[in-house]
C-alpha positions in Angstrom: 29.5 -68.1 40.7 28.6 -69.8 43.6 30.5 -73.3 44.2 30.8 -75.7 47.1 33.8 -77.6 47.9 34.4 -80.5 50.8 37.9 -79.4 52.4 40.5 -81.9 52.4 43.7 -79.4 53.1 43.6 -76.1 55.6 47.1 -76.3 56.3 50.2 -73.4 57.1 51.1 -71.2 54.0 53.4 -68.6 54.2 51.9 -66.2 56.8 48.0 -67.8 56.3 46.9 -70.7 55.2 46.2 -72.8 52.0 42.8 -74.2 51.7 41.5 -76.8 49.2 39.1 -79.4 48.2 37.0 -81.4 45.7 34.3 -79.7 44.4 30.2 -81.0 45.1 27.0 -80.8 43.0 24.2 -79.7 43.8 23.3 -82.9 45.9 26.1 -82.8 47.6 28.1 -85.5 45.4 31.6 -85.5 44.5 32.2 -84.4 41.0 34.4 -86.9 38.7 35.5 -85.3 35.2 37.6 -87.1 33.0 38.1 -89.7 35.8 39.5 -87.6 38.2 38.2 -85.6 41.2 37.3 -81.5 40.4 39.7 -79.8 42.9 39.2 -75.9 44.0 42.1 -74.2 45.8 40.2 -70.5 46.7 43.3 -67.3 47.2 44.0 -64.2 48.0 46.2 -61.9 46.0 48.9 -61.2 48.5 51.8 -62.9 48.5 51.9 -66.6 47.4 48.4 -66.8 47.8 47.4 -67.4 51.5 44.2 -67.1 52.5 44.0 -65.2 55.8 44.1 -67.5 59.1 41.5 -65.4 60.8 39.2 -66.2 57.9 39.5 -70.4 57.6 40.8 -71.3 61.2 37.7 -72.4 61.8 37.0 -74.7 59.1 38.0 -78.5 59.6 38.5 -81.4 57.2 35.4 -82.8 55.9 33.6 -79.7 55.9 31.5 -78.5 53.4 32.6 -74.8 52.4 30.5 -72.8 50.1 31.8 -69.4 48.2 31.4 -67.0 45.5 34.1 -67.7 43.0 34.6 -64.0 41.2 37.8 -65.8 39.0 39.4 -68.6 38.2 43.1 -67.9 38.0 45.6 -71.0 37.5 49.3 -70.5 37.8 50.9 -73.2 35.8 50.6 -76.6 37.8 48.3 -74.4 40.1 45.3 -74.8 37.9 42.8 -75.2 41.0 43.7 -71.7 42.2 40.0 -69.3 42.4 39.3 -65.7 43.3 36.4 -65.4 45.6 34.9 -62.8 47.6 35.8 -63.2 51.2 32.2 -62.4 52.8 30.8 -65.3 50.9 32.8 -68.0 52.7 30.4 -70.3 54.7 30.4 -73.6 56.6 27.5 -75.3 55.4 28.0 -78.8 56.4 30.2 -81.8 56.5 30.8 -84.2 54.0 30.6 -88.2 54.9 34.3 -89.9 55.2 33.1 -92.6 52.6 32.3 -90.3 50.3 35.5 -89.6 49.3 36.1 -93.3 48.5 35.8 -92.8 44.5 37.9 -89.5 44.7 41.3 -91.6 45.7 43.6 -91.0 42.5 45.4 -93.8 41.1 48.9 -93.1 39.5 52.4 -94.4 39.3 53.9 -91.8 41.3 53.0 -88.6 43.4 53.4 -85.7 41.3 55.5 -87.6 38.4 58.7 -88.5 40.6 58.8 -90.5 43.7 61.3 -88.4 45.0 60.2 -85.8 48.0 60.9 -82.8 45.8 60.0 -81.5 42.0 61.9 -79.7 39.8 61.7 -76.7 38.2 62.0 -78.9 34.7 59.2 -81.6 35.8 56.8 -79.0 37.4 56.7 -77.5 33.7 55.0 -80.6 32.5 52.4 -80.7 35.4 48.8 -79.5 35.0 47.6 -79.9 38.5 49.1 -79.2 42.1 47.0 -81.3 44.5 45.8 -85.3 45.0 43.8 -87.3 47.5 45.3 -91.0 47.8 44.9 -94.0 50.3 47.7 -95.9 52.1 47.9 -98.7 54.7 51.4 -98.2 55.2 52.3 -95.4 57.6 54.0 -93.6 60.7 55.1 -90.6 61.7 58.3 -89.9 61.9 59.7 -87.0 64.2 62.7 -85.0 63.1 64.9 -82.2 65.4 63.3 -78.3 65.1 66.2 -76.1 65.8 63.7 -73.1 66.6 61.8 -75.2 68.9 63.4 -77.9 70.5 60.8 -79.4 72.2 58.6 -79.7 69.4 60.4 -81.9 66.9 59.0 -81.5 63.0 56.6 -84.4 62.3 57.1 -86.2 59.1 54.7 -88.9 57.5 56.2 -92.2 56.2 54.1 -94.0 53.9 54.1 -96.7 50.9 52.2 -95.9 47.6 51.9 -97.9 44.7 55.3 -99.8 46.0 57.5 -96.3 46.7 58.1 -94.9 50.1 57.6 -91.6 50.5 59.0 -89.2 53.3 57.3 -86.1 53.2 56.9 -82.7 55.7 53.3 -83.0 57.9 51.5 -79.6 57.7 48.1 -79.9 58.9 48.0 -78.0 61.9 44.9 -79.7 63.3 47.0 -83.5 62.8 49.8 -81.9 64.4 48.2 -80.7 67.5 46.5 -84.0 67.8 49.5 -85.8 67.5 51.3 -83.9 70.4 47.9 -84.2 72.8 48.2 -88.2 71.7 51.3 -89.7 70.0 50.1 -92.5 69.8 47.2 -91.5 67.6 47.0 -94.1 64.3 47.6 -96.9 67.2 44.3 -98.5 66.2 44.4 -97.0 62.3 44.5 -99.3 59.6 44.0 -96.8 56.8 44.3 -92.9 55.9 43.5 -90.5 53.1 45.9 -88.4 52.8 45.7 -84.8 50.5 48.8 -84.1 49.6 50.2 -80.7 47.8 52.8 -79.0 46.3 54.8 -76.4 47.9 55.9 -72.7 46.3 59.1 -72.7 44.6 62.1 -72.8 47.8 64.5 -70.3 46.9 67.5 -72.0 48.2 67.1 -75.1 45.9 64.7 -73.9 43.1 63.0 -76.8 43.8 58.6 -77.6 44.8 58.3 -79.7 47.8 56.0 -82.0 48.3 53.7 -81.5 51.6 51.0 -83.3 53.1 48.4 -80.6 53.4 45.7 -83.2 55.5 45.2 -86.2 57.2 41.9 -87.7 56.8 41.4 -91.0 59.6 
């Protein structure tokens, strides 16, 4: 089946990348059911998922990707996760920023808890792995990378619905922005921000919370 999706998340996976978004009609409109936004995550079956880098690098926020889905294939909170055949995958536009002004969620908390990480007893009562939300409260924060020094890890501060969140950046298109201009949300009043949850971490059994993209 043939669907089309505006990305709001290309970000690092694993060895590849994850890529989601909110799925469009036929006119190109967001579609809304049971008063929230229709998200599509498209994978692979290797590993945890990752769609190959060679295959999405290209593709930025806001574009409008079309594919054949051949499955749909939740994994417990994962229900967004698709099949689709890898030849289909096109660019075929890009979505207007306003447009995504009726898909911001509304909810108490991100993901149930306003703490940065899930647990394995809380994930088990989630049906859904990714939201889009808007803040006026933000910076980045930079933290020390042990593997490369001069290239600290870049963290997003931000207030929602009267919590602060502290939560790991991976949007490889913000980052490399950030580091060509620090000072980048100088003149920002407002982002969107798509934020995910991580695989299962090993060492704590715990899902992390991630913000997949930055949308400004």
């Amino acid at each position: 089946m043939k669907k089309r999706f505006v990305c709001l998340a290309n970000s690092y996976k694993e060895q590849g990348r994850c890529v989601a978004g909110i799925e469009l009609d036929a006119k190109g409109n967001i579609i809304i059911e049971d008063g929230k936004p229709k998200w599509i995550r498209p994978v692979s079956a290797d590993g945890h998922g990752e769609v190959s880098s060679d295959l999405v690098s290209g593709i930025s926020l806001l574009d409008i990707v079309e594919l054949d889905v051949t499955e749909e294939c939740p994994d417990g909170h994962q229900s967004e996760n698709v099949f689709f055949d890898e030849k289909s995958l096109e660019r075929v536009g890009t979505l207007s920023k306003g447009k995504l002004n009726k898909a911001s969620e509304e909810s108490k908390y991100i993901f149930a808890t306003r703490y940065p990480s899930i647990s394995e007893e809380v994930i088990e009562k989630l049906s859904h792995s990714l939201m889009l939300i808007e803040t006026d409260n933000f910076e980045v924060i930079e933290k020390p990378n042990a593997e490369k020094p001069k290239y600290p890890k870049i963290r997003l501060k931000f207030s929602y619905n009267g919590f602060e969140y502290d939560l790991p950046i991976t949007d490889p298109d913000f980052q490399k922005r950030y580091w060509e201009n620090p000072k980048i949300f100088d003149k920002i009043n407002s982002i969107k921000l798509c934020l995910s949850l991580g695989v299962k971490f090993s060492e704590t059994n715990r899902y992390y919370k991630l913000v997949a993209g930055i949308i400004y």
